[in-house]
PAZAPA-4460 file (N, C-alpha, C; in steps of 0.05 Angstrom, whole numbers, plus 32768, in hexadecimal, padded with zeros to 4 digits):
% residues 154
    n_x    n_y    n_z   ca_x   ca_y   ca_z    c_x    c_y    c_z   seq   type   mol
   8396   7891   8B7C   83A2   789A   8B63   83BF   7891   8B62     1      X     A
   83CD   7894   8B78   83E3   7885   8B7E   83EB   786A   8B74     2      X     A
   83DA   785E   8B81   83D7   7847   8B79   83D6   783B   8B5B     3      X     A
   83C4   7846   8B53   83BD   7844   8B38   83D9   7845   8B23     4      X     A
   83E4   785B   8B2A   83FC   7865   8B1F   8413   7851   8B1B     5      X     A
   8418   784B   8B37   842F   782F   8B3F   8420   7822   8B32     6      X     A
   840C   780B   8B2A   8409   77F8   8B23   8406   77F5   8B08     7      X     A
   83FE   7811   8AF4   8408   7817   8AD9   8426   781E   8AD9     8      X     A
   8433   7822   8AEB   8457   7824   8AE2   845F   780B   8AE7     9      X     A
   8452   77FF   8AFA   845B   77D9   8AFA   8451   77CD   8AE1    10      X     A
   843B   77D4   8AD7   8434   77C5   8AC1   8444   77C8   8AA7    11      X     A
   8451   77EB   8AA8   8461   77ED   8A91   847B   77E4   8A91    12      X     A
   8483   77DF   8AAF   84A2   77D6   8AAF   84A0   77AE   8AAC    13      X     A
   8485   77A5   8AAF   8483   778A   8AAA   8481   7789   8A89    14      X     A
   8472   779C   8A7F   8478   7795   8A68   8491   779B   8A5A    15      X     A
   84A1   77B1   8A5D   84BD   77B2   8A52   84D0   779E   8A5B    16      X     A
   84D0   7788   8A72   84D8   7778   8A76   84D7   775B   8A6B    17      X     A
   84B5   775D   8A64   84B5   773E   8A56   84B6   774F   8A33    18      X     A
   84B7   7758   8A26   84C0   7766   8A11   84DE   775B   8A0C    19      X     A
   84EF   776B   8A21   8509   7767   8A20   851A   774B   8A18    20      X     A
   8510   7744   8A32   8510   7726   8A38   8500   7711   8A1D    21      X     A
   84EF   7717   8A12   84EE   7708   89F8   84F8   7707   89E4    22      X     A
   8503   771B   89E7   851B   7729   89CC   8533   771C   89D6    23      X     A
   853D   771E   89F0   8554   770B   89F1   8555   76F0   89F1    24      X     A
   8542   76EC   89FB   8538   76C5   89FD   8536   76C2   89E0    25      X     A
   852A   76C7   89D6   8524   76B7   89B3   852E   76D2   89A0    26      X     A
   854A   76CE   899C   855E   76D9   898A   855C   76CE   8971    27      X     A
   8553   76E4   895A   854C   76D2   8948   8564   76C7   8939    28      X     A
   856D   76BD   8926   8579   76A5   8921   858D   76B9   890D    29      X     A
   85AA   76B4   890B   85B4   76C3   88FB   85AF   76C1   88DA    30      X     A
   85B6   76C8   88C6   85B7   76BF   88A9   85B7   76A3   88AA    31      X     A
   85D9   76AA   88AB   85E2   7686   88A6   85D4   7671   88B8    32      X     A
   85D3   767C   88CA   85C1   7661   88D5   85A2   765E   88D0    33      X     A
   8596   766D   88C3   8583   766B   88B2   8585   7660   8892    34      X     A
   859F   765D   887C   859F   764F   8870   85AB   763C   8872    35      X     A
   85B7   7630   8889   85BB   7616   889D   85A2   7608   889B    36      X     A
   8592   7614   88A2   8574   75FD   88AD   8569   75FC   8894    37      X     A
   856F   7615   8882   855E   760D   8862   856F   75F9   885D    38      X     A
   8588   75F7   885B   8592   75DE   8845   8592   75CC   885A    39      X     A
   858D   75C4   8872   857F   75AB   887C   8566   75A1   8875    40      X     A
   854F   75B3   8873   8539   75B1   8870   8535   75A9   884B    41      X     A
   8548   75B3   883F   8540   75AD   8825   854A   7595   8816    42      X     A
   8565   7587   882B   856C   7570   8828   8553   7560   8835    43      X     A
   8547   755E   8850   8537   7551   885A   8522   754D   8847    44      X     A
   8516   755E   883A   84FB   7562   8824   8504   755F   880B    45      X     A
   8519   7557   8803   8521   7559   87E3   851F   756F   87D5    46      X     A
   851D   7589   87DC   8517   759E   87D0   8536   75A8   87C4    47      X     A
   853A   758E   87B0   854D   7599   879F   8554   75BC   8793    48      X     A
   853D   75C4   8785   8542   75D6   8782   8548   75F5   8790    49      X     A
   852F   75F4   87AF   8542   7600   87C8   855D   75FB   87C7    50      X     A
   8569   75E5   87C9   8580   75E3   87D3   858D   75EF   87C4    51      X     A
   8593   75EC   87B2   85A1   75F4   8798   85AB   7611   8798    52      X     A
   8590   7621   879D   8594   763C   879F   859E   7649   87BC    53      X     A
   85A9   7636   87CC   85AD   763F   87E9   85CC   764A   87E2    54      X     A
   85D9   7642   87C9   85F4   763E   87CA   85F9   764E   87B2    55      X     A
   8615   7660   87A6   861B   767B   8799   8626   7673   878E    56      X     A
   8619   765B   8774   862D   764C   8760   8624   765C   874D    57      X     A
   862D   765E   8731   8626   7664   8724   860B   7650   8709    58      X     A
   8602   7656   86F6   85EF   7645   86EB   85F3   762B   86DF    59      X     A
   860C   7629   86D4   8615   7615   86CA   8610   75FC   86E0    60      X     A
   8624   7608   86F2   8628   75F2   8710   860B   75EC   871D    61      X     A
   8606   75FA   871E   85E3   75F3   8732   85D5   75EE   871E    62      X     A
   85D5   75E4   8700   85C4   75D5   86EE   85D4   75B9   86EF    63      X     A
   85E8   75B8   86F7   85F6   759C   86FD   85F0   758E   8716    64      X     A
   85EF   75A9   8728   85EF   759A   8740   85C8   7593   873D    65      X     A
   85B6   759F   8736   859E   7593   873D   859A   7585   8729    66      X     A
   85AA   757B   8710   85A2   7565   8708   85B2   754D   8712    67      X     A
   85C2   754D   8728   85C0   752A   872F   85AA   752C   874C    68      X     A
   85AC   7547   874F   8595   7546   8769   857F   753C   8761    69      X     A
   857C   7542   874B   8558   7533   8740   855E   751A   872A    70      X     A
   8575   7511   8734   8576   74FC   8721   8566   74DF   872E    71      X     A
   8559   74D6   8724   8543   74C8   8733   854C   74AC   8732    72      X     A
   8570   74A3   8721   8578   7491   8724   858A   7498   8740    73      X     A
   859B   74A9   873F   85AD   74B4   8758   859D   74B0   876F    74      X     A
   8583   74B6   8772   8574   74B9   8785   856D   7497   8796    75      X     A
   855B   7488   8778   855B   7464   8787   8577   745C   8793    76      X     A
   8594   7468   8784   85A1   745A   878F   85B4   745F   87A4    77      X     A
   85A2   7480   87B3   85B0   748A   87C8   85D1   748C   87CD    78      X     A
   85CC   749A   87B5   85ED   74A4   87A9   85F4   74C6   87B7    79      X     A
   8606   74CA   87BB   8607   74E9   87C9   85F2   74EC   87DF    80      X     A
   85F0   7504   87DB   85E0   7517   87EB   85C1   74FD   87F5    81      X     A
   85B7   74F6   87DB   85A3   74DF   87E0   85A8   74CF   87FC    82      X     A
   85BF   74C7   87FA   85C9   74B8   880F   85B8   74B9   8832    83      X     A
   85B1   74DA   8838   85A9   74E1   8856   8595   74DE   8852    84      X     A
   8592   74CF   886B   8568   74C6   8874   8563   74DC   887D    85      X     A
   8577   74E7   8898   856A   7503   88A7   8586   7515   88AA    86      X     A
   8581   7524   88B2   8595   7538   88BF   8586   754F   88CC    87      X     A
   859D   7552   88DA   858E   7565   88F3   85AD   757F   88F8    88      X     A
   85A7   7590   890C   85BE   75A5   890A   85B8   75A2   8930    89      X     A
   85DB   7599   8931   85E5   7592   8952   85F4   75B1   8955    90      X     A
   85FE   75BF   894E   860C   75D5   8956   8619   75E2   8939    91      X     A
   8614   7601   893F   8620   760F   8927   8636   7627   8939    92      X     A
   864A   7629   8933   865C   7642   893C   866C   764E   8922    93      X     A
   8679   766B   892B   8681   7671   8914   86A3   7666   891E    94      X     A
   86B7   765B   890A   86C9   764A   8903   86DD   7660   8911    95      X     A
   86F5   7651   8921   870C   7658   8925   8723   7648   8914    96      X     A
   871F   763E   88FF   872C   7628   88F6   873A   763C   88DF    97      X     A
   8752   7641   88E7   8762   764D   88D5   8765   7644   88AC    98      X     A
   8760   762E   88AF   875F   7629   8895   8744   762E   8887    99      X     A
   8734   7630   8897   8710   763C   8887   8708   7658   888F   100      X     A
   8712   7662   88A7   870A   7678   88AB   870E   7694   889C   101      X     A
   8718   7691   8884   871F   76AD   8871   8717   7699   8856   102      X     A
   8709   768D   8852   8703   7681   8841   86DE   7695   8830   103      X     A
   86D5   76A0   884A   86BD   76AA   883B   86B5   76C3   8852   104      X     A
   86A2   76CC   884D   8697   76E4   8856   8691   76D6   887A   105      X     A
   8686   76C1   887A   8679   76B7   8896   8683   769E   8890   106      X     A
   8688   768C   88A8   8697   7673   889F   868D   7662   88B7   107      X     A
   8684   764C   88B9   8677   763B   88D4   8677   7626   88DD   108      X     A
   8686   7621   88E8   8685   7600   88F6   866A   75F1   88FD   109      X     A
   8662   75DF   88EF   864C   75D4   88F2   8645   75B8   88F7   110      X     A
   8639   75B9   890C   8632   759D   890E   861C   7589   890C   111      X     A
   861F   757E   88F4   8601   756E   88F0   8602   7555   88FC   112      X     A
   85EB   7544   88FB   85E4   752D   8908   85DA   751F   88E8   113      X     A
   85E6   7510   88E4   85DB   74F9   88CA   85D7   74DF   88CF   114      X     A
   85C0   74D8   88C1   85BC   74BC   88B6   85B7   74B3   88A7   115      X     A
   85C7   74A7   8898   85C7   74A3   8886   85C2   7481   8874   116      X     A
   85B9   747C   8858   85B6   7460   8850   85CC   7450   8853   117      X     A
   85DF   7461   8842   8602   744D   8842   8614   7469   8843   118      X     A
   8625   7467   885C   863E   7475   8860   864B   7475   883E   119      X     A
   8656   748B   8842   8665   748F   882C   867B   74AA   8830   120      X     A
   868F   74AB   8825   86A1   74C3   8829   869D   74D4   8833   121      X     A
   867D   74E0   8830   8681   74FF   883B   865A   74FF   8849   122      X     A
   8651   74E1   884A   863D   74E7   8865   863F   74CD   886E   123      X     A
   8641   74D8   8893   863D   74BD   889B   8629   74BE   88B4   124      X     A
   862A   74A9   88C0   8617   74AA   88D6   861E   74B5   88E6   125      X     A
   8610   74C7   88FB   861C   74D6   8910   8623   74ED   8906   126      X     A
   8631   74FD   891D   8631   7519   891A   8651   751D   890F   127      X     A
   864B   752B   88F8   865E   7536   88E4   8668   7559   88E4   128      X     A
   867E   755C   88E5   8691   7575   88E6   8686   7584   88C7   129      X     A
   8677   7592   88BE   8682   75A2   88A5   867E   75C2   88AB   130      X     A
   8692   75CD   8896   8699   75EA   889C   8685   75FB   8881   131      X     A
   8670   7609   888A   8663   7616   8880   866D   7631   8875   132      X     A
   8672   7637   885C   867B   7655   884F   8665   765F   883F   133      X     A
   866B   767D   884D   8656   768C   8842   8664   76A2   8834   134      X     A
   8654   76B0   881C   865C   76CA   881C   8642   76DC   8818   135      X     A
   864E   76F8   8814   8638   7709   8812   8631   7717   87F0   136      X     A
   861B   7708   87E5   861C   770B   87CB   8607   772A   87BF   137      X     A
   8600   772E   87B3   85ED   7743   87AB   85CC   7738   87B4   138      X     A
   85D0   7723   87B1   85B5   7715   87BA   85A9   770E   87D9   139      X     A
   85CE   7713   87EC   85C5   7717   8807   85E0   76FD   880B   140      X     A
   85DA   76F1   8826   85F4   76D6   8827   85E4   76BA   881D   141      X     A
   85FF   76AE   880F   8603   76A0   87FC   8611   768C   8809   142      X     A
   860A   7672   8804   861D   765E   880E   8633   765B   87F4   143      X     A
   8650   7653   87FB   8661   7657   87E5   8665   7633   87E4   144      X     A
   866B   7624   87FD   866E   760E   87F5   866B   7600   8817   145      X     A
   8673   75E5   8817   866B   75D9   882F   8681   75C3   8834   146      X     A
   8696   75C2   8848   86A4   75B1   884A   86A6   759E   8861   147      X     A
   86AA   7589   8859   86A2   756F   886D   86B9   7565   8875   148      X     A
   86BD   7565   888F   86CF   7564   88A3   86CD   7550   88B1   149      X     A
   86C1   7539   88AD   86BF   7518   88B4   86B0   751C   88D3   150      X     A
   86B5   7506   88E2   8697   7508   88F7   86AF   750A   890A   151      X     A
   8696   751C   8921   869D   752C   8931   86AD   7526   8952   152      X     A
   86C1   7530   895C   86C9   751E   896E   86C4   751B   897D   153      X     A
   86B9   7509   8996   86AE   7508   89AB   86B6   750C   89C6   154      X     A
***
């Protein structure tokens, strides 16, 4: 009976251990870095209109901004945003950078990996600096805007 006993209190302290331990190992992902990987993912897929809504513009602006997103001449001639073949996310932290950090509710140093058709002002090949602002809207967090901080230093 003894026995028995120890080897159901071992079994319950093995399970409160791998329990534990999975909850700390795979931390799930904060907000922002959950609409990080959406507006990667929706640049990667064209999902113009995802994208659009990732960000706390008002209607006017996000009927502008997704009509050159779906502008299907913008698009052949890999103008803007068109421009990236892929992108990927190399590191996200939240910003010590005194000039962005009171800028929004959550604010994040981010680092993507681009490749792009033709360099241009604000994507280039390789991994690029931009500062992610968020705020907290009625609808939950809101990207406010996205600033590009040229590629990253090695």
């Amino acid at each position: 009976m003894k026995r028995v006993a120890l080897e159901f209190f071992g079994l319950i302290v093995f399970i409160i251990l791998l329990v534990f331990t999975s909850k700390v190992l795979v931390s799930p992902k904060s907000e922002a870095e959950t609409i990080v990987h959406q507006y990667i993912e929706n640049i990667r897929a064209g999902n113009w209109n995802e994208y659009v809504e990732l960000f706390h513009y008002d209607a006017e602006v996000k009927e502008d901004l997704l009509s050159f997103l779906l502008d299907e001449e913008k698009q052949a001639e890999k103008e803007g945003i068109h421009t990236i073949q892929d992108i990927k996310l190399v590191s996200m932290e939240a910003t010590s950078d005194p000039e962005f950090s009171s800028k929004g509710d959550e604010v994040y140093d981010v680092l993507l990996d681009m490749k792009v058709h033709k360099p241009s002002e604000f994507y280039e090949n390789g991994v690029s600096r931009h500062i992610f602002v968020f705020n907290r809207t009625g609808e939950g967090l809101q990207l406010e805007t996205v600033y590009y901080k040229g590629l990253a230093q090695e």
